[in-house]
C-alpha positions as CSV (number, residue, x, y, z in Angstrom):
1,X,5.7,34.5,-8.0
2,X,3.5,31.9,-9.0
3,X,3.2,28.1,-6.8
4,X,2.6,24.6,-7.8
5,X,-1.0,25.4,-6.7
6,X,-1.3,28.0,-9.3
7,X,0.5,26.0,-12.0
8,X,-2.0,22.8,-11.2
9,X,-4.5,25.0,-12.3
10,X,-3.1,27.0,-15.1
11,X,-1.6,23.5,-16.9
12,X,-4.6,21.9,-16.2
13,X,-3.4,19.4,-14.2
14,X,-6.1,20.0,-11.7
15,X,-9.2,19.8,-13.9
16,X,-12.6,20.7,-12.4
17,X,-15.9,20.7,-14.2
18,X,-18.5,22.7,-14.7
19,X,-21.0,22.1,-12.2
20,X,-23.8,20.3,-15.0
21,X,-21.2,18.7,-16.4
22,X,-19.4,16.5,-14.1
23,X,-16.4,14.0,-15.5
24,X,-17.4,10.4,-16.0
25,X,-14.7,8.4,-14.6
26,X,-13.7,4.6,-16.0
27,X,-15.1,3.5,-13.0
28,X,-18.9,4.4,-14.5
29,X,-19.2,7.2,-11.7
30,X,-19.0,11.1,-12.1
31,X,-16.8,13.4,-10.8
32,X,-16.0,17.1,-10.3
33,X,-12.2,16.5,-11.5
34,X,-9.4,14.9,-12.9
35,X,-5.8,15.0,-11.8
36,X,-2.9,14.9,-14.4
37,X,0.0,15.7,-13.1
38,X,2.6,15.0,-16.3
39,X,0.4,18.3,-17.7
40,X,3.1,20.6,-15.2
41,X,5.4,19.9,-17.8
42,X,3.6,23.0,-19.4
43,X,0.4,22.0,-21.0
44,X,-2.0,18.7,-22.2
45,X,-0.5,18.8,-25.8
46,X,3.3,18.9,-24.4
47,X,2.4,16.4,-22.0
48,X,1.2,14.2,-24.9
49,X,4.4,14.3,-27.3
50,X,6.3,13.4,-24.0
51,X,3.8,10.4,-24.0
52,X,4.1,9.3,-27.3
53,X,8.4,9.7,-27.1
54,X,8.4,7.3,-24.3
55,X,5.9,4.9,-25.6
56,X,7.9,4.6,-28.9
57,X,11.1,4.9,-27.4
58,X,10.2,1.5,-24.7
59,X,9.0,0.0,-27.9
60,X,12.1,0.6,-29.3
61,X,16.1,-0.3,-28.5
62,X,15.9,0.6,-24.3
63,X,19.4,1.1,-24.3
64,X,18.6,4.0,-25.9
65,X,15.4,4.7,-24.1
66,X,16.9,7.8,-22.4
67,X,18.6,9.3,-25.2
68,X,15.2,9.2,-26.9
69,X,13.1,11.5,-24.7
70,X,16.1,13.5,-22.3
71,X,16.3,16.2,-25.4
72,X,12.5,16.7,-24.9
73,X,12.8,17.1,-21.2
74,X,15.9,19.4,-21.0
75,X,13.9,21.9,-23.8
76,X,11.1,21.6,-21.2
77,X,12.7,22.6,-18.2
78,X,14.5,25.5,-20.1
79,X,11.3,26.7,-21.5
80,X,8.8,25.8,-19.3
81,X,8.3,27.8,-16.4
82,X,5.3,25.6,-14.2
83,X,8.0,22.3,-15.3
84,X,10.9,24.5,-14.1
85,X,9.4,25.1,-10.7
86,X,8.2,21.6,-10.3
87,X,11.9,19.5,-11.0
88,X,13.5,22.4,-8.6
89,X,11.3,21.5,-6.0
90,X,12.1,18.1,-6.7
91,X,15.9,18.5,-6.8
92,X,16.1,20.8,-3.7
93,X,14.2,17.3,-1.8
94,X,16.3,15.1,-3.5
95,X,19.4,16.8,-2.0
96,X,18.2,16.2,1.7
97,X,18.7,12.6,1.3
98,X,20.8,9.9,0.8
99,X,20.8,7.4,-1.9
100,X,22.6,6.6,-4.7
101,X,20.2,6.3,-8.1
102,X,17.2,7.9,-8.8
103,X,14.4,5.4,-10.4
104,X,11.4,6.0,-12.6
105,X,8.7,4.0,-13.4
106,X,6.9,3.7,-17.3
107,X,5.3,6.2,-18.0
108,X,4.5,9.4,-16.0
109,X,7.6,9.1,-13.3
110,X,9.8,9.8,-16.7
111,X,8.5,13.3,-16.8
112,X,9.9,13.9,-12.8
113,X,12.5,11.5,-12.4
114,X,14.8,12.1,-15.5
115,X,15.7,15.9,-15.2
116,X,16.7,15.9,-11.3
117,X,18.8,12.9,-12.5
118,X,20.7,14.9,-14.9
119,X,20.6,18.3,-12.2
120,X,21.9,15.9,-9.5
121,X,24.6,14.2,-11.6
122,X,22.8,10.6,-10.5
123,X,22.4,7.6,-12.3
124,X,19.0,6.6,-13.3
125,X,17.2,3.1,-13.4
126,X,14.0,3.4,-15.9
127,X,11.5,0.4,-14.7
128,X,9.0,-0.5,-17.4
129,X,5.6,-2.3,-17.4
130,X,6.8,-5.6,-18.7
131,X,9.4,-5.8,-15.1
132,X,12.8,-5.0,-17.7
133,X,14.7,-2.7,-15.6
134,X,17.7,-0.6,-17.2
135,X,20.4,1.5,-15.7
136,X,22.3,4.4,-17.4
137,X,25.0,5.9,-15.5
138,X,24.4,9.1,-16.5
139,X,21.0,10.4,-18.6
140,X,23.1,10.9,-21.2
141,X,24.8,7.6,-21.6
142,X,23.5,4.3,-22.8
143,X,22.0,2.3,-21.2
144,X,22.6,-1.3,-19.6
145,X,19.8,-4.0,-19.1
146,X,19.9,-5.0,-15.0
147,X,20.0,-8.3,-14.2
148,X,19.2,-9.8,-10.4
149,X,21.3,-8.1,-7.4
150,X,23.0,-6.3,-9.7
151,X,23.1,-3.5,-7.5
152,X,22.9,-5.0,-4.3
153,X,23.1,-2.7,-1.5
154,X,22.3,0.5,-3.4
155,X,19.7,2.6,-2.4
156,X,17.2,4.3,-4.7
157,X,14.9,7.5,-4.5
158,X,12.1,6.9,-6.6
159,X,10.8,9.7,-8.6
160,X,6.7,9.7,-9.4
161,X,4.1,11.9,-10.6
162,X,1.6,11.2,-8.1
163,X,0.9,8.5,-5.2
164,X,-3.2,7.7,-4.8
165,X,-2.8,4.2,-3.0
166,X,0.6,3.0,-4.2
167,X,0.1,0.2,-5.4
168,X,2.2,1.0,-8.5
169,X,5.1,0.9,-6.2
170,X,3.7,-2.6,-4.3
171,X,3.4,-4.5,-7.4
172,X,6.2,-3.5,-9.3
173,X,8.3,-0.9,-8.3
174,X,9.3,-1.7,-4.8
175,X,9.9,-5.0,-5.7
176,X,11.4,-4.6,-9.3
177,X,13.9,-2.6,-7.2
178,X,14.3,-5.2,-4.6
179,X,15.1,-7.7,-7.8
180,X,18.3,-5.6,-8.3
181,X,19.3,-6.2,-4.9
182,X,18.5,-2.8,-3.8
183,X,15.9,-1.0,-1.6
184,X,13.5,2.6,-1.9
185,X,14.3,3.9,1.3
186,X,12.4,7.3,0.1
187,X,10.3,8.6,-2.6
188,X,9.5,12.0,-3.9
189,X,5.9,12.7,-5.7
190,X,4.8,15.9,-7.0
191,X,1.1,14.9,-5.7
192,X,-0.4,13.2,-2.9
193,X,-4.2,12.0,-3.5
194,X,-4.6,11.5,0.3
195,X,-5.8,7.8,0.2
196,X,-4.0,5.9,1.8
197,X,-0.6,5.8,-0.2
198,X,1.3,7.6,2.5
199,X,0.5,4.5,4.6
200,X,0.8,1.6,2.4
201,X,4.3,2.9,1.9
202,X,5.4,3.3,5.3
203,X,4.4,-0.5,5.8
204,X,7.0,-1.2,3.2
205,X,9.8,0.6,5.0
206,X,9.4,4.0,2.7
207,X,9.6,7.5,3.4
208,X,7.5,9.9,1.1
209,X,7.6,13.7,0.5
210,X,5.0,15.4,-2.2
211,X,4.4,18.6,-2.2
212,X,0.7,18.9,-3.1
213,X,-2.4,17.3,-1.4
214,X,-5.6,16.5,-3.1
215,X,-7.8,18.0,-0.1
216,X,-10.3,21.0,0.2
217,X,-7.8,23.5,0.5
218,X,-6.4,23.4,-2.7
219,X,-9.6,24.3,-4.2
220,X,-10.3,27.2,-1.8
221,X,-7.0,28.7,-2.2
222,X,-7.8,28.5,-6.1
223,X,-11.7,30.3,-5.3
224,X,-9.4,32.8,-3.4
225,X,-7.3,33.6,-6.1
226,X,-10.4,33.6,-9.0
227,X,-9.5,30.3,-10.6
228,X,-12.6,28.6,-9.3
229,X,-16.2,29.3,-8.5
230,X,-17.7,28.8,-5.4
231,X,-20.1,26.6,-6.7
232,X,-17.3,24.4,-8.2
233,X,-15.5,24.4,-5.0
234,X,-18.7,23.8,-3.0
235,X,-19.6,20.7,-6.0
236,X,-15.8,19.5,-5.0
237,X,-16.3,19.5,-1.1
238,X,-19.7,17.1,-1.6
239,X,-18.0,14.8,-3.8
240,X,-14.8,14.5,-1.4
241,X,-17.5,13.9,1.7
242,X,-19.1,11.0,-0.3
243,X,-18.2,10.2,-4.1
244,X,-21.7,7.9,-4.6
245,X,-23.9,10.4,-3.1
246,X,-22.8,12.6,-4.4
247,X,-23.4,11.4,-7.8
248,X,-26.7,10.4,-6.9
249,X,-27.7,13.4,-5.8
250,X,-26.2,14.9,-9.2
251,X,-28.8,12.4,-11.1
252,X,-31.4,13.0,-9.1
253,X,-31.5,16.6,-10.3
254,X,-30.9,15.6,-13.8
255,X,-33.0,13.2,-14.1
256,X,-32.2,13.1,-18.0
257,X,-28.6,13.1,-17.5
258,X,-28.5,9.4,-18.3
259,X,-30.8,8.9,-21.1
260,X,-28.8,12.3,-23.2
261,X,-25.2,10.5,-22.1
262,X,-26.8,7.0,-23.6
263,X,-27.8,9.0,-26.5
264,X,-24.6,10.5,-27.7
265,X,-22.9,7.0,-28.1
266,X,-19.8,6.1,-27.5
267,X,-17.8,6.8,-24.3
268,X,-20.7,8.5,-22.8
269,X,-23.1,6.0,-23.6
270,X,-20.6,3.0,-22.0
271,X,-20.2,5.1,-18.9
272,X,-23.8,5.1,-18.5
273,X,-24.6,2.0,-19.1
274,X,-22.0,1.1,-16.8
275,X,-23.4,3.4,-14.3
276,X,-26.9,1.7,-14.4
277,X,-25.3,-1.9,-14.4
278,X,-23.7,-1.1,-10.8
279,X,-26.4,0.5,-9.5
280,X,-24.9,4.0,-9.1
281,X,-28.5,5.6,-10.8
282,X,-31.4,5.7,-8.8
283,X,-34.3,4.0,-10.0
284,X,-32.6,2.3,-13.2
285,X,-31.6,-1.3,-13.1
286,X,-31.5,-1.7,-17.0
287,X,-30.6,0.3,-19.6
């Protein structure tokens, strides 16, 4: 039977490149990969309508925010067998602990914290960008804006797609939460990317349980099964020792990687330039 390792890989939602072609990241760097967790939910395009229900449905009247995309999800976990595996997991977490609402924050934790919600019979407290929280006693049911303390001395599990550093939870979730007079005394994430979130959290008073880590083993269980390469895997392991050198070392064998990115335009093009402008490309200070 198939694990979330396999269905990271089949969904996409661990991405690695070909070895030529690394990623370019926002940050103007390259990279062997990309992490999207919402994919689980069965595939890039189902994980895109998902994204565009909840954008329009925030937009929209939020007391209905729930109502809008809980359709969606339900078909999903019916029909989906990778999003299936993942909210069980989830659920089967969830009932090892104590707490009394499950929250989500906009946008990904919608995929992972609506369903167990509904499974576990839990109200649900959606948190959006803008700091408007709303509570819906069942997923079902309308919902009500929150106002301050108004549920003081509950506790909440937060529900997330992935934790990297956490600082989605120190800015706003933790203490949008604490707003409503409540605390997150534990938090379930389908990922952990293994820097530093695991502490940052514990510092706050938070327990965390995922139940994938971002680390070398992942990709050599997935060389294992035929999934990856060895060179992809062995491209992976240089760019987890050192991220920079690695790249460098990437431009230094292509040494006309830069110029043919610059040359297509667009994205490319701004990721080089950007590249060049911090000094991540040896022997170029101006593009």
């Amino acid at each position: 039977m198939p694990t979330i390792h396999d269905y990271l890989f089949a969904t996409n939602a661990v991405r690695v490149s070909d070895p030529e072609k690394p990623f370019w990241y926002a940050s103007g760097t390259l990279g062997p990969f990309y992490v999207n967790t919402h994919f689980l939910i069965e595939s890039e395009d189902k994980a895109n309508q998902l994204l565009a229900l909840i954008e329009g449905a925030a937009a929209g009247d939020r007391t209905d925010f729930l109502n809008a995309i809980f359709p969606f999800i339900k078909n999903q976990y019916e029909t989906s067998e990778s999003y299936k595996t993942v909210i069980d997991l989830i659920v089967s977490k969830a009932k090892e602990l104590d707490f009394d609402y499950i929250s989500g924050g906009e946008r990904r934790d919608f995929f992972f914290s609506v369903m167990p919600a509904y499974i576990l019979g839990k109200p649900h407290v959606s948190i959006f960008k803008d700091g408007e929280t709303y509570y819906s006693e069942t997923v079902e049911s309308k919902a009500s804006k929150v106002e301050k303390d108004a549920l003081s001395g509950k506790k909440a599990l937060h529900i997330a797609d992935l934790i990297t550093e956490a600082s989605s939870y120190t800015k706003a979730w933790i203490p949008s939460i604490r707003n409503l007079g409540s605390e997150i005394t534990d938090t379930i994430a389908v990922i952990n990317r293994l820097q530093g979130g695991e502490e940052n959290l514990k510092k706050e008073g938070v327990s965390m349980y995922t139940f994938a880590n971002i680390e070398l083993s992942l990709f050599d269980d997935a060389v294992e099964k035929g999934v990856l390469s060895v060179a992809q895997r062995d491209m992976v392991a240089q760019f987890m020792k050192d991220p920079i050198e690695y790249m460098k070392a990437f431009l230094v064998a292509h040494p006309s990687f830069i110029d043919d990115q610059i040359a297509l335009g667009g994205k490319p093009q701004q990721r080089a330039e950007l590249a060049i402008s911090r000094g991540y490309v040896p022997g170029r200070t101006e593009v």
